[in-house]
C-alpha positions in Angstrom: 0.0 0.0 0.0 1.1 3.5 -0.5 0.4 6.4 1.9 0.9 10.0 1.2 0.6 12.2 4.2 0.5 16.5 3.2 2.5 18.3 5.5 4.9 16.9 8.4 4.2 19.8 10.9 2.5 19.5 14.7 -0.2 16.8 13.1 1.8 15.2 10.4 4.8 14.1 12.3 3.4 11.9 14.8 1.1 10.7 11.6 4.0 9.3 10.0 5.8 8.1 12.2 2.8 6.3 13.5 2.1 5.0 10.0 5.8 3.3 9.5 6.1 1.8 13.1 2.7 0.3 12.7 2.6 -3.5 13.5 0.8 -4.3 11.1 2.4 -2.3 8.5 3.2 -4.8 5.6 7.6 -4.4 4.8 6.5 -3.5 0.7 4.3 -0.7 2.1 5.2 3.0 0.9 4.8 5.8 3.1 5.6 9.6 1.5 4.5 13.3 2.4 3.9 16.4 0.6 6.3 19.1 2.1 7.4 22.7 1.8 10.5 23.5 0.0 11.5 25.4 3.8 10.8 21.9 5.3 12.9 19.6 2.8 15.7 21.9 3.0 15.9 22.9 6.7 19.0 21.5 8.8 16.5 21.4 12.3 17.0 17.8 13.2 13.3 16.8 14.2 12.3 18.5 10.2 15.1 16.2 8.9 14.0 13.2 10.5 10.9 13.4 8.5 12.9 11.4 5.9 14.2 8.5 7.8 11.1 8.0 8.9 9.5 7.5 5.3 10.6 5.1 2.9 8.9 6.9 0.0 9.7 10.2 -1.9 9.3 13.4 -0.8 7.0 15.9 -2.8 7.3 19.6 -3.0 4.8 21.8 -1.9 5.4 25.2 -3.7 2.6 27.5 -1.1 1.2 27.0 1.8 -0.9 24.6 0.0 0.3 23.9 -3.1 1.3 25.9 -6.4 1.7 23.0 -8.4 -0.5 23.1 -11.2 -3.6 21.3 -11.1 -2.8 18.5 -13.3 0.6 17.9 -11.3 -0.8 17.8 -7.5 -3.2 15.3 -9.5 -0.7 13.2 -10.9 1.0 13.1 -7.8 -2.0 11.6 -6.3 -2.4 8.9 -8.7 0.6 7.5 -7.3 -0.8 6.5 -4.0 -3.6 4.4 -2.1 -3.9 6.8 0.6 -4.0 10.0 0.6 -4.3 12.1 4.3 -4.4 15.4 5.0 -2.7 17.0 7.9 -1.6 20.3 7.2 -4.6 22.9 7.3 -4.5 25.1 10.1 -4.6 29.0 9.0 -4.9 28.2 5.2 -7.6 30.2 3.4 -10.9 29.6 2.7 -11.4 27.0 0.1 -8.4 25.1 0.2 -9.5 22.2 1.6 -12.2 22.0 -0.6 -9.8 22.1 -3.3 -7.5 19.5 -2.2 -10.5 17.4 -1.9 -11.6 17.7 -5.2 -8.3 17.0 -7.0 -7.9 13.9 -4.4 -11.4 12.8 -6.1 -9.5 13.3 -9.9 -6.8 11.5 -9.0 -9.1 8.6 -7.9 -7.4 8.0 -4.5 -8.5 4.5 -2.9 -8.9 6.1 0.3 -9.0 9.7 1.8 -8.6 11.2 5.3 -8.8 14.7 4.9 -7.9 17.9 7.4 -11.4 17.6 9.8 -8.8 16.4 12.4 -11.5 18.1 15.2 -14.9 18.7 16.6 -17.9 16.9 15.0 -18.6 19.8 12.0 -21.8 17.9 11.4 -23.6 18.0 15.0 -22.3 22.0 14.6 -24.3 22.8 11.6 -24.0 25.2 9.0 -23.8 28.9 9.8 -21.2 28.7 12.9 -18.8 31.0 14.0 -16.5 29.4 12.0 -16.7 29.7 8.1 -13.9 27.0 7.8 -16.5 24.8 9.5 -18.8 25.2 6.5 -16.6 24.5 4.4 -15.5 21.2 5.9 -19.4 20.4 5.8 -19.3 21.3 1.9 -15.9 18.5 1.7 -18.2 15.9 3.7 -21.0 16.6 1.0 -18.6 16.3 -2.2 -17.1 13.2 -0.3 -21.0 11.1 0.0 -21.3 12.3 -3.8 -19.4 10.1 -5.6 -18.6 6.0 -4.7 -15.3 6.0 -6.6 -12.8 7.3 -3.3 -13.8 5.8 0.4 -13.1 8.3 2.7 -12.7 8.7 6.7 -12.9 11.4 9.0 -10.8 11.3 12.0 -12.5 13.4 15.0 -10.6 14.2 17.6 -12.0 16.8 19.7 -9.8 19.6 20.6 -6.2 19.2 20.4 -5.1 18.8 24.1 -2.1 21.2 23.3 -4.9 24.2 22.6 -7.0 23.4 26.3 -3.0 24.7 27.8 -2.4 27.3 24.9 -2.6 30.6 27.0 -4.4 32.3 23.5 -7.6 29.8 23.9 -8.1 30.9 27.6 -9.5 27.5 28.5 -6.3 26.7 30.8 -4.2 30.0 31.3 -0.8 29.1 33.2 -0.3 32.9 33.0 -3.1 34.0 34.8 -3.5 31.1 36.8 -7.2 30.6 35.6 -9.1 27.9 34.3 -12.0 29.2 32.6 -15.3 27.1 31.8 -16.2 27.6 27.7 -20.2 27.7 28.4 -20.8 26.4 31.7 -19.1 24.0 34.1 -21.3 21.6 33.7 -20.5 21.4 29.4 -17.9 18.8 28.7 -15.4 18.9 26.0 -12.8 15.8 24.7 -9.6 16.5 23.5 -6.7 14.1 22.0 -3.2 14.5 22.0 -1.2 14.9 18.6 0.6 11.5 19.4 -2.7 9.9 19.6 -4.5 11.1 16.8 -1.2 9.5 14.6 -1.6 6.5 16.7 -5.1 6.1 15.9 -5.0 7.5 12.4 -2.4 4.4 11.4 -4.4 2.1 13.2 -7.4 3.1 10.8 -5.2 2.6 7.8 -3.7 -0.4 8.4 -6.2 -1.8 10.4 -9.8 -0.7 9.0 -12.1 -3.3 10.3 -15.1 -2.6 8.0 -14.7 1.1 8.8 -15.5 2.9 5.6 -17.2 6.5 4.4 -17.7 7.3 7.8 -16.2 9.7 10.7 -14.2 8.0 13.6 -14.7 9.2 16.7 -11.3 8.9 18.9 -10.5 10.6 22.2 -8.0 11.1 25.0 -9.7 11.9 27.7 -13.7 13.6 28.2 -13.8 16.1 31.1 -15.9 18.9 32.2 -14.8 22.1 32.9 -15.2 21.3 36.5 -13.7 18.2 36.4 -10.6 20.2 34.6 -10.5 23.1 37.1 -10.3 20.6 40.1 -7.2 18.4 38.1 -5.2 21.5 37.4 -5.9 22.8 41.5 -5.2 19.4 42.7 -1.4 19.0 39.9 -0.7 23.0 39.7 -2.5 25.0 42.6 -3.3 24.6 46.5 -3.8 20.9 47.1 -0.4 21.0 45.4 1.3 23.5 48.3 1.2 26.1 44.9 -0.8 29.2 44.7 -4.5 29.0 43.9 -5.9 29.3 40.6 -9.1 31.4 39.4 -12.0 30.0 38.0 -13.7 31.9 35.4 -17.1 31.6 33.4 -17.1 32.9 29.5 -20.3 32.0 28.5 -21.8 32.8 25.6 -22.5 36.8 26.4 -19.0 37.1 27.6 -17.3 35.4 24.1 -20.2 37.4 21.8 -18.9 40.8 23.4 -15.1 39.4 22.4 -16.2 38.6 19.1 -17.5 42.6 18.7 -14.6 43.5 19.4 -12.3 41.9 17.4 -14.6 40.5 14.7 -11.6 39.3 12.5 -9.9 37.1 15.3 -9.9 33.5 15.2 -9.9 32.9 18.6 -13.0 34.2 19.9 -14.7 32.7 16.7 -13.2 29.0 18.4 -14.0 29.7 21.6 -17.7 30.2 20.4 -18.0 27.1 18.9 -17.1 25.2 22.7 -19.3 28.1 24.1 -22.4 26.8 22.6 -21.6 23.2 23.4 -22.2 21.1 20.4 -20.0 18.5 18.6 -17.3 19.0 21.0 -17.6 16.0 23.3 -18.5 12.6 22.7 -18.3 9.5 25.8 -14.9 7.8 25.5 -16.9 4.5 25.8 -17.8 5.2 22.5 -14.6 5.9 20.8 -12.9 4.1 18.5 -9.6 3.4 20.7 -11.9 2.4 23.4 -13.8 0.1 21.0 -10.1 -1.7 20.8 -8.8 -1.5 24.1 -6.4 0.9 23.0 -4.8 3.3 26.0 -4.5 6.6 25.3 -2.7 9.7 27.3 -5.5 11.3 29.8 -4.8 15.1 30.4 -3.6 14.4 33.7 -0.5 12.4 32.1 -0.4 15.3 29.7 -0.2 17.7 32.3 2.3 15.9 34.4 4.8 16.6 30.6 4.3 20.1 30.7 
């Protein structure tokens, strides 16, 4: 089989690497990505390591998504069984869609694209995300046609965003925790090592899973839940200083998003805000499904 993964970045890595230390991994598979020139050319060790970890060619990638002509990003394509997507974040509008429709040219025997996330369909149409729409309009093109299976990874949010300081769900420099909705609403996340766990293990391991999204998770908390393991790791019950707790509900994110219509971050933190698609029981995961153990955010946290 051959795999072809776009972009070796945050995502991408841990993809790949999952991918080629896979046990069941057949010896004549082929695993390749999609990269920047900046990337193929850079001396940083963990960049250059992206090529002893594939046994396939390395593609360029001319833009931020690709400048290739059509009709060569196609051909590349045609060269592969797999194609998945892992390079997305902060690309403009449409480029997914794109990529998704040349993947459907080149006739691609399977496709995971970039919905690495929340569960865009239990959102709806008309969020505070546009991108979100957009990944609706890909899940549309994808149940059009019968020629290219296709699944959708969903992973919740990445654990790395609940502690990024710009997110405000965990913020180490304010010592607050702050509840997206109420403290009651729940939210998974999965950790980028995960995701590429699970993400080879639905390659090379697809069990009847087909033209479907794949629910995975690390761990499924509330906001309470999160506030008391951060206090109990980080703050008093630790012998530290005590962390805040703070509400942003939904009148608190709509009065960020006035003002500062154009940034992304009150837009995501909407999207938790109103509480849909963003948490799933880990019972009903896919790694739970086969008893696979994955890194809770209190391991996380104890790495950070």
């Amino acid at each position: 089989m051959r795999v072809l993964v776009l972009g070796a970045g945050e995502l991408g890595e841990p993809v790949l690497r999952s991918l080629a230390h896979h046990p069941k991994k057949l010896e004549s598979s082929q695993i390749s990505v999609l990269l920047r020139p900046a990337t193929i050319q850079s001396t940083d060790p963990e960049k250059r390591e992206t090529s002893e970890i594939t046994r396939g060619p390395q593609h360029r990638s001319n833009s931020e998504t690709d400048d290739h002509a059509e009709e060569s990003l196609v051909s590349v394509f045609r060269g592969y069984d797999v194609v998945i997507g892992c390079s997305g974040m902060g690309f403009p509008l449409g480029t997914q869609e794109k990529l998704a429709q040349l993947v459907l040219r080149a006739g691609v025997k399977l496709y995971i694209p970039w919905q690495f996330g929340v569960d865009y369909e239990a959102i709806g149409q008309g969020s505070s995300q546009q991108v979100f729409d957009e990944q609706l309009r890909i899940r549309a093109l994808l149940r059009s046609q019968t020629k290219t299976e296709w699944l959708i990874v969903s992973t919740g949010v990445f654990m790395s965003f609940v502690f990024l300081t710009a997110f405000g769900m965990v913020d180490r420099e304010q010592r607050t925790v702050r509840a997206l909705g109420s403290w009651d609403d729940s939210f998974t996340s999965t950790t980028v090592e995960d995701i590429g766990r699970m993400t080879a293990e639905v390659v090379w391991d697809r069990r009847g899973l087909r033209n479907q999204p794949v629910f995975i998770g690390s761990d499924t908390l509330t906001y309470t839940q999160l506030a008391d393991l951060v206090d109990k790791k980080w703050g008093e019950a630790a012998g530290q200083d005590r962390w805040k707790r703070e509400l942003w509900d939904q009148e608190v994110i709509a009065k960020q998003l006035a003002a500062e219509p154009e940034s992304m971050m009150p837009k995501y933190r909407m999207i938790w805000v109103m509480g849909r698609g963003v948490s799933w029981p880990m019972e009903q995961t896919e790694n739970a499904k086969r008893g696979i153990s994955m890194t809770g955010i209190s391991e996380y946290m104890d790495r950070l």
